[in-house]
FIFI-212070 format. One record per residue (C-alpha): chain; residue in three letters; residue number from 1; y, z, x. Coordinates in steps of 0.1 Angstrom, whole numbers, plus 5000, padded with zeros to 4 digits. Each point is the difference from the previous one (the first is absolute). Layout:
{rec A ALA NUM {Y Z X}}
...
//
This chain:
{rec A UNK 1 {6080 0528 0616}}
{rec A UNK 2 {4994 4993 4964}}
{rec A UNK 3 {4993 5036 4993}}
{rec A UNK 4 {5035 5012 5016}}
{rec A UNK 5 {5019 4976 4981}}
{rec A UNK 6 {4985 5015 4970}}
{rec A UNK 7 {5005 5033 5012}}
{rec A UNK 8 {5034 4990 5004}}
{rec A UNK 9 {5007 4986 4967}}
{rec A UNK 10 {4981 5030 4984}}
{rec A UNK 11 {5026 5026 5022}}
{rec A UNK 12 {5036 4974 4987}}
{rec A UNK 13 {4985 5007 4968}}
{rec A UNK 14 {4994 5040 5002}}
{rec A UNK 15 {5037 4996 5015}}
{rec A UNK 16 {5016 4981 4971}}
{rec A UNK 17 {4976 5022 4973}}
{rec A UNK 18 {5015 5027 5013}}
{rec A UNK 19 {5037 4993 4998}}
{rec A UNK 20 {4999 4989 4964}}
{rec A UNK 21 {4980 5035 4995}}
{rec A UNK 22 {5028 5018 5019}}
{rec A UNK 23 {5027 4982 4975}}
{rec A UNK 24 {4981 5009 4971}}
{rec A UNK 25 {5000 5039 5005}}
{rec A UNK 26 {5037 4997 5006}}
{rec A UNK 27 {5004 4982 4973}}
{rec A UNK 28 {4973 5023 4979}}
{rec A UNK 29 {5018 5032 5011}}
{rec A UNK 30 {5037 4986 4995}}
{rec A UNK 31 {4993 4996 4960}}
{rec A UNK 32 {4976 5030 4998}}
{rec A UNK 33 {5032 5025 5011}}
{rec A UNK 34 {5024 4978 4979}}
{rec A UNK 35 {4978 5002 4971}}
{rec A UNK 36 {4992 5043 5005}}
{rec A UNK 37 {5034 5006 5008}}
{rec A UNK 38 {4992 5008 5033}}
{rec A UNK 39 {5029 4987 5024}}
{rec A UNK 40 {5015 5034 5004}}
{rec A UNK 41 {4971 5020 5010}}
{rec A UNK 42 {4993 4976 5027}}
{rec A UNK 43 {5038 5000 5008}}
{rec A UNK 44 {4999 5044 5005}}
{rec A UNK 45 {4970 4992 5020}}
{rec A UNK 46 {4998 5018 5036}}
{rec A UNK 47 {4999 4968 5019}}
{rec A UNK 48 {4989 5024 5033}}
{rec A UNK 49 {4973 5007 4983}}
{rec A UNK 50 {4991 4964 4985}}
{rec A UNK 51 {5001 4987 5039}}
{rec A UNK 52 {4975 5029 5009}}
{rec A UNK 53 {4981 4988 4977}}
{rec A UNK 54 {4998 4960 5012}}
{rec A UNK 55 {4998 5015 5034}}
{rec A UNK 56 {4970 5022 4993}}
{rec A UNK 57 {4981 4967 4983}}
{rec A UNK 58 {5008 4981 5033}}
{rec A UNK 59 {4983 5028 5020}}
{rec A UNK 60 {4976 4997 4979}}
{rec A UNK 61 {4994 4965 5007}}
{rec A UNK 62 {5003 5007 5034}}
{rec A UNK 63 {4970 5027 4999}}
{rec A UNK 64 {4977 4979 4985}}
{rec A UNK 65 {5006 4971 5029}}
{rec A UNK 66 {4994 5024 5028}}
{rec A UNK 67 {4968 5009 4981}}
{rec A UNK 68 {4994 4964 4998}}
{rec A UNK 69 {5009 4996 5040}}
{rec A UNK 70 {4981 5033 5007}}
{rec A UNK 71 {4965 4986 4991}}
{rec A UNK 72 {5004 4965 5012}}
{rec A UNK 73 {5011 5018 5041}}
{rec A UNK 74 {4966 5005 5006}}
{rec A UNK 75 {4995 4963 5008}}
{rec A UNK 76 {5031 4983 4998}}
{rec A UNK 77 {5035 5010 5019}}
{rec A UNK 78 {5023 5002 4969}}
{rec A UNK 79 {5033 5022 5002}}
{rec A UNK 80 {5009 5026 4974}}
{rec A UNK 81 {5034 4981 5000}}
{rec A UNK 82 {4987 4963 4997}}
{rec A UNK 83 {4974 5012 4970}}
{rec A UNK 84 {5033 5024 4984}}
{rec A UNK 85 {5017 4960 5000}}
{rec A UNK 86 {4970 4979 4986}}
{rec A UNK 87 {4994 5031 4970}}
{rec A UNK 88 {5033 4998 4994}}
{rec A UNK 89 {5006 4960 4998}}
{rec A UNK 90 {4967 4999 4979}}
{rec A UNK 91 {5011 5024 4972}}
{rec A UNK 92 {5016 4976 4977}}
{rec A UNK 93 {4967 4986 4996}}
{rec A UNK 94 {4990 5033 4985}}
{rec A UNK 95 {5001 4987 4962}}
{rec A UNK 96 {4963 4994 4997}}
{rec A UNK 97 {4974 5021 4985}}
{rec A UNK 98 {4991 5033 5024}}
{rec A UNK 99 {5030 4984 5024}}
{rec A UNK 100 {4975 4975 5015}}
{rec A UNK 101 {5025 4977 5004}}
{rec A UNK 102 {5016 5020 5024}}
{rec A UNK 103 {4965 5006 5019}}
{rec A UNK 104 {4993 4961 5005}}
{rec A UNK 105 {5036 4989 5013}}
{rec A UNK 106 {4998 5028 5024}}
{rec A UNK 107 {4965 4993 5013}}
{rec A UNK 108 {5013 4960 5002}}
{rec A UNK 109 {5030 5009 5019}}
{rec A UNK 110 {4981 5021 5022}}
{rec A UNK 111 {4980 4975 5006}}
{rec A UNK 112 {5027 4972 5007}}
{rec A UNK 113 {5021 5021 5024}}
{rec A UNK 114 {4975 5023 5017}}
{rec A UNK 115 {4967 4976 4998}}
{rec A UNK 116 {4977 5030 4979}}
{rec A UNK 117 {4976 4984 4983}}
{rec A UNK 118 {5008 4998 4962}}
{rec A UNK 119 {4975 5022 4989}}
{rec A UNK 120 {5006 5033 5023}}
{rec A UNK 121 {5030 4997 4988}}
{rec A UNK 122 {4991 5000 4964}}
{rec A UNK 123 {4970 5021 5009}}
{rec A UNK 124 {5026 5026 5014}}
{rec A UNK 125 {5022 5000 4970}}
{rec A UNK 126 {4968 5001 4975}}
{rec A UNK 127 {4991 5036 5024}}
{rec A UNK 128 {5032 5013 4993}}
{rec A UNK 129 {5002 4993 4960}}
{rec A UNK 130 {4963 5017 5000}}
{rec A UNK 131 {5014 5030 5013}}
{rec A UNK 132 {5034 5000 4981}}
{rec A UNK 133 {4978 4998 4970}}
{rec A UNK 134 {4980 5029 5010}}
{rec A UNK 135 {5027 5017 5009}}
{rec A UNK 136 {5016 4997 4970}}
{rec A UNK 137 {4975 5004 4976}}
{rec A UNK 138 {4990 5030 5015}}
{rec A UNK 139 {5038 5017 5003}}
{rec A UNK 140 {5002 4988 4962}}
{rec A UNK 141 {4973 5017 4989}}
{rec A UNK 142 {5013 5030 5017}}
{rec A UNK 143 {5030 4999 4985}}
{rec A UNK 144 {4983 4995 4965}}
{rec A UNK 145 {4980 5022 5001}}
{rec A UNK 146 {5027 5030 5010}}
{rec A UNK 147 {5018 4999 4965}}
{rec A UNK 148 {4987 5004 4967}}
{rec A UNK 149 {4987 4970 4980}}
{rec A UNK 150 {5019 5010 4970}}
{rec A UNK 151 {5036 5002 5017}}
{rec A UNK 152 {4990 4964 5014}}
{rec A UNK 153 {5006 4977 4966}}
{rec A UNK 154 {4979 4971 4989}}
{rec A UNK 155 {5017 4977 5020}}
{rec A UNK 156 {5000 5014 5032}}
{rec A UNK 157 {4965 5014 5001}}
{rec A UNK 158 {4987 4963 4988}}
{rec A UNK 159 {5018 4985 5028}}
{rec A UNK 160 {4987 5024 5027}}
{rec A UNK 161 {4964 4991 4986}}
{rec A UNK 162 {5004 4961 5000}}
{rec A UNK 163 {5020 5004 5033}}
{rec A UNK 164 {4969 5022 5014}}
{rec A UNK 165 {4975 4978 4989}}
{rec A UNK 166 {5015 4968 5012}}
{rec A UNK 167 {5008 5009 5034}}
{rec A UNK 168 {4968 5022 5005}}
{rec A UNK 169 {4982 4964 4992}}
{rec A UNK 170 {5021 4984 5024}}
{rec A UNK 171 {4999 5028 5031}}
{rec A UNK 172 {4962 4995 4994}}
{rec A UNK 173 {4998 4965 5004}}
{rec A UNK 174 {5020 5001 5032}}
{rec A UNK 175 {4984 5030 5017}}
{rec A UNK 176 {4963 4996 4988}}
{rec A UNK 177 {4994 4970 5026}}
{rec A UNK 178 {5000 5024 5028}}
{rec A UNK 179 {4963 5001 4989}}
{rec A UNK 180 {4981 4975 5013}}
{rec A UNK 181 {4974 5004 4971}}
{rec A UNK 182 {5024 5004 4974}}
{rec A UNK 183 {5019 4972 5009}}
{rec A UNK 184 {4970 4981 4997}}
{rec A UNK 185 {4998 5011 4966}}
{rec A UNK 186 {5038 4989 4991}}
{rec A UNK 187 {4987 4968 5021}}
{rec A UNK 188 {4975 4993 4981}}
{rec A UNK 189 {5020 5006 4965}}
{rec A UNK 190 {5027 4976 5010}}
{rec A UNK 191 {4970 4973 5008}}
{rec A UNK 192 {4988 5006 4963}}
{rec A UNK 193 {5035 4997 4983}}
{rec A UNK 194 {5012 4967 5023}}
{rec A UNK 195 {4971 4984 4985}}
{rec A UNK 196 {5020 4998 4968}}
{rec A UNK 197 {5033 5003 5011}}
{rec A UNK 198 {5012 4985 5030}}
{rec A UNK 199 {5027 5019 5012}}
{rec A UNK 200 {4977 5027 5016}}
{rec A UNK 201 {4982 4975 5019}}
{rec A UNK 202 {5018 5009 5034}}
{rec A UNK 203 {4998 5039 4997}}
{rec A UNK 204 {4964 4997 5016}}
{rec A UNK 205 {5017 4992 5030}}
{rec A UNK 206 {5029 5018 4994}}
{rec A UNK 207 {4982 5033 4992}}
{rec A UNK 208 {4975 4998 5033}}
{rec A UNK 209 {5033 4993 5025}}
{rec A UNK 210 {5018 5033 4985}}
{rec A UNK 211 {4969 5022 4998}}
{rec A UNK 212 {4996 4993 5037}}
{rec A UNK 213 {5040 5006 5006}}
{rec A UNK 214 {5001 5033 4979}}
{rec A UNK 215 {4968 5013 5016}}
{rec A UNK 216 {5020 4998 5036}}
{rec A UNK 217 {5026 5021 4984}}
{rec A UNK 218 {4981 5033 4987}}
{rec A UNK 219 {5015 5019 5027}}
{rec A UNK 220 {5039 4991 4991}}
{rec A UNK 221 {5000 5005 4965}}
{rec A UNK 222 {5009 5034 5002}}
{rec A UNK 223 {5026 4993 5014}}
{rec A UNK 224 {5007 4972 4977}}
{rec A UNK 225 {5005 5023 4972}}
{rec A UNK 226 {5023 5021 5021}}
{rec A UNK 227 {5025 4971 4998}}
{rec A UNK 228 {4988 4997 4962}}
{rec A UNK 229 {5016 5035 4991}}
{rec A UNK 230 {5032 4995 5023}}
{rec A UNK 231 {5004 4963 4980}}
{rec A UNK 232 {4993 5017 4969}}
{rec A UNK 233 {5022 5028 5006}}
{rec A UNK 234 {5030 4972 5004}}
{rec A UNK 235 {4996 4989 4970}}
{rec A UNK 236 {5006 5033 4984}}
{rec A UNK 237 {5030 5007 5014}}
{rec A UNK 238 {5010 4964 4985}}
{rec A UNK 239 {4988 5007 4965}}
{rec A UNK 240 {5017 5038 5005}}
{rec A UNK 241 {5030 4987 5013}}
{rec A UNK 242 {5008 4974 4973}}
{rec A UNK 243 {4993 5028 4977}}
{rec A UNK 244 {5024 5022 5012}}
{rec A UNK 245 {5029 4975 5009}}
{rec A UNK 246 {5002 5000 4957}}
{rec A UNK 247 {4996 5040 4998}}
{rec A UNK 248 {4965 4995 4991}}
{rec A UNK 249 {4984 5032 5010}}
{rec A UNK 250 {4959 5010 4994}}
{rec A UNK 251 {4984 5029 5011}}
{rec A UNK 252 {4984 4988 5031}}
{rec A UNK 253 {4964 5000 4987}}
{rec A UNK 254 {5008 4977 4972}}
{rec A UNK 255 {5018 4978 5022}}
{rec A UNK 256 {4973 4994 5023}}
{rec A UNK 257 {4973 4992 4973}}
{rec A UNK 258 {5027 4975 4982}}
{rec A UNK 259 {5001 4987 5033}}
{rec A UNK 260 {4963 4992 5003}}
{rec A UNK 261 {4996 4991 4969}}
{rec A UNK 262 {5025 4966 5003}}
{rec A UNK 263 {4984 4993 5034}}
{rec A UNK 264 {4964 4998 4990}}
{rec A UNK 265 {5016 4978 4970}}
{rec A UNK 266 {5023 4983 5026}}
{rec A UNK 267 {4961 4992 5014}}
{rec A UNK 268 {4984 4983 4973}}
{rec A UNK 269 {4989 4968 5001}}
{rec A UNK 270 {5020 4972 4981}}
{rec A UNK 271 {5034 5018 5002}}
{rec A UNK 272 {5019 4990 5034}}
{rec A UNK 273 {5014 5032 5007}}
{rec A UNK 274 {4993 5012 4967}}
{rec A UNK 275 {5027 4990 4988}}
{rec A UNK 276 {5004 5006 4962}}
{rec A UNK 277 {4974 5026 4997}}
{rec A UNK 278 {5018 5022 5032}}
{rec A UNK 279 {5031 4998 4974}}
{rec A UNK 280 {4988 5007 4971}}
{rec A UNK 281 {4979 5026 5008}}
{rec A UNK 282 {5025 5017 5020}}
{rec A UNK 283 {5023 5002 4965}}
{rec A UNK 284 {4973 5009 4976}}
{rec A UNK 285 {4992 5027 5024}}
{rec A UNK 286 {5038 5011 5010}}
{rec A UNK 287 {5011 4994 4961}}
{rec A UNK 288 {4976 5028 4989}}
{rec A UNK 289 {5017 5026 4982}}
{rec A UNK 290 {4996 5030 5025}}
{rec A UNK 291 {5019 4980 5027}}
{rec A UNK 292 {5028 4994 4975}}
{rec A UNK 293 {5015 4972 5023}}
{rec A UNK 294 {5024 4971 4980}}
{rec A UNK 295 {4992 4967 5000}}
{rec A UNK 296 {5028 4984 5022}}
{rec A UNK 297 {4992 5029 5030}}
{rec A UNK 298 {4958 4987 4999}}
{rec A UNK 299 {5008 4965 5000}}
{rec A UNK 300 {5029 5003 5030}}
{rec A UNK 301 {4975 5023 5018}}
{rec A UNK 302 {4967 4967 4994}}
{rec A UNK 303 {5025 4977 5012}}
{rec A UNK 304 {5014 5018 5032}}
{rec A UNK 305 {4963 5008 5004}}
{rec A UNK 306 {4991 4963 4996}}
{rec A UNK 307 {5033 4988 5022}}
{rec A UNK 308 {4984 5022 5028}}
{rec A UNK 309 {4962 4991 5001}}
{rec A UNK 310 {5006 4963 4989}}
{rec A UNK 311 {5034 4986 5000}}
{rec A UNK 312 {5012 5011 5034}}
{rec A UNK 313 {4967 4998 5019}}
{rec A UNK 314 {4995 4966 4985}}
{rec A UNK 315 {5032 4988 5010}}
{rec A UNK 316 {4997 5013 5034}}
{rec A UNK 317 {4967 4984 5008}}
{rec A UNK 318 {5011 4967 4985}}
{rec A UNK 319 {5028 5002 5030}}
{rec A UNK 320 {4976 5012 5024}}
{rec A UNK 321 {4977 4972 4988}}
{rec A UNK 322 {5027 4970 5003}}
{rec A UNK 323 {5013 5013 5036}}
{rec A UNK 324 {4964 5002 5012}}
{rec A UNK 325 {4994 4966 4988}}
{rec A UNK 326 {5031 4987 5011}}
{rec A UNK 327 {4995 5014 5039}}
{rec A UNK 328 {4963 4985 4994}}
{rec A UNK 329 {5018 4963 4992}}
{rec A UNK 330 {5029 5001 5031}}
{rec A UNK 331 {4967 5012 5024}}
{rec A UNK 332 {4980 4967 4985}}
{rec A UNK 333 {5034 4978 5009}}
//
């Protein structure tokens, strides 16, 4: 009971964290387009194209919780449409490092409204980010490695190779368990470091429940990283969309590494949603002088690009979050 209240506290405080974050980007973007002079770009914006762009994030969203839903079928009877509902209502929580935020509150509320044990759920979710790392590290590298370094910049060629490194750590990490002997290893590594810091103390445990999760999954991962590329192709089309609703046009090849590029940063640890380095790497590279773009068109294009993968989708899961709740309370009564 003790642990539920806490749980509970913990999920009022994601909640409230998550509305001030919400006011502060509004409030961030509303003097970053007073101060570039950017009003009347966003005013000559296609606004068709702005609500393609939200609605290819949502999809997005959407993709990843049938992915999430898809591995967890095997042993428990969850819909596609009550799993589309629980990813969505848990997005808000999403400003954490790697999104694990919004991993935890979904497992929890899986586990309050359908009875699956906390950690399949987060087991599930910790499958899915293994292979979306993969995924797109590997795509990345693709992409990288079709244009010429020296028509990259500084900038964007340092990002790709942080970006690379950090999420091929992290893919490794949460796919290496599904060796019983080298999850021993990581086992065993975790033992040595909680004997001087603490807070690796549980991932003994932690570690030996998910290597024996993972290890039943082998067989659906491939089709695991099927839903990875639809997911990933969603949020594409959001990036290209905002791009275009300004008359921001890239040859398609340049687009798509740009793209990769501010999601492996979007990735990184310590940056919920990458926020700040997304931006400004998306201006140093844009503001490069063989793209020629003006100030006020990039910074309208970062924030309609920020107003679909973060404003929006955060507002609409803290509604979806409150009615859930709210039905939850009147059921109790």
């Amino acid at each position: 009971m003790l642990g539920r209240k806490l749980a509970e506290v913990n999920v009022q405080k994601a909640f409230q964290k998550a509305i001030i974050a919400l006011l502060f980007l509004i409030a961030f973007f509303a003097v970053l387009l007073k101060l570039s002079g950017s009003f009347q770009e966003i005013k000559n914006a296609n606004l068709f194209l702005i609500l393609l762009s939200s609605l290819s994030f949502i999809l997005s969203a959407l993709v990843w919780a049938f992915a999430w839903a898809f591995v967890l079928r095997k042993e428990h009877s969850l819909s596609y449409r009550n799993a589309s509902f629980l990813g969505i209502s848990s997005m808000f929580a999403s400003f954490t490092p790697m999104q694990l935020g919004n991993d935890a509150l979904r497992a929890f509320l899986l586990k309050e409204y359908f009875g699956v044990p906390l950690y399949k759920g987060i087991g599930a979710s910790m499958v899915i980010k293994g292979i979306k790392f993969l995924t797109l590290a590997f795509f990345s590298l693709v992409a990288l490695l079709s244009i010429p370094f020296q028509a990259l910049g500084a900038a964007l060629l340092l990002s790709f190779m942080v970006g690379l490194l950090v999420i091929a750590i992290s893919a490794a990490i949460l796919l290496l368990p599904i060796s019983r002997r080298l999850n021993n290893k990581i086992r065993k590594f975790f033992m040595a470091l909680s004997l001087k810091f603490k807070v690796f103390s549980s991932l003994d445990y932690l570690l030996s429940e998910y290597s024996y999760f993972l290890g039943d999954k082998i067989a659906l991962l491939p089709k695991v990283f099927a839903f990875c590329i639809a997911a990933f192709t969603f949020e594409f089309l959001c990036f290209a969309f905002s791009a275009f609703s300004v008359g921001l046009y890239l040859e398609f090849s340049m687009l798509l590494l740009i793209f990769f590029a501010i999601s492996l940063l979007e990735r990184v640890p310590f940056a919920p949603r990458g926020f700040g380095l997304v931006e400004t790497a998306t201006y140093l590279f844009l503001s490069r002088s063989p793209f020629g773009f003006s100030q006020a068109k990039l910074v309208s294009f970062i924030a309609i690009f920020d107003f679909s993968r973060i404003i929006l989708p955060t507002a609409v899961s803290l509604l979806a979050f409150a009615g859930l709740r709210r039905r939850c309370l009147f059921k109790q009564k």
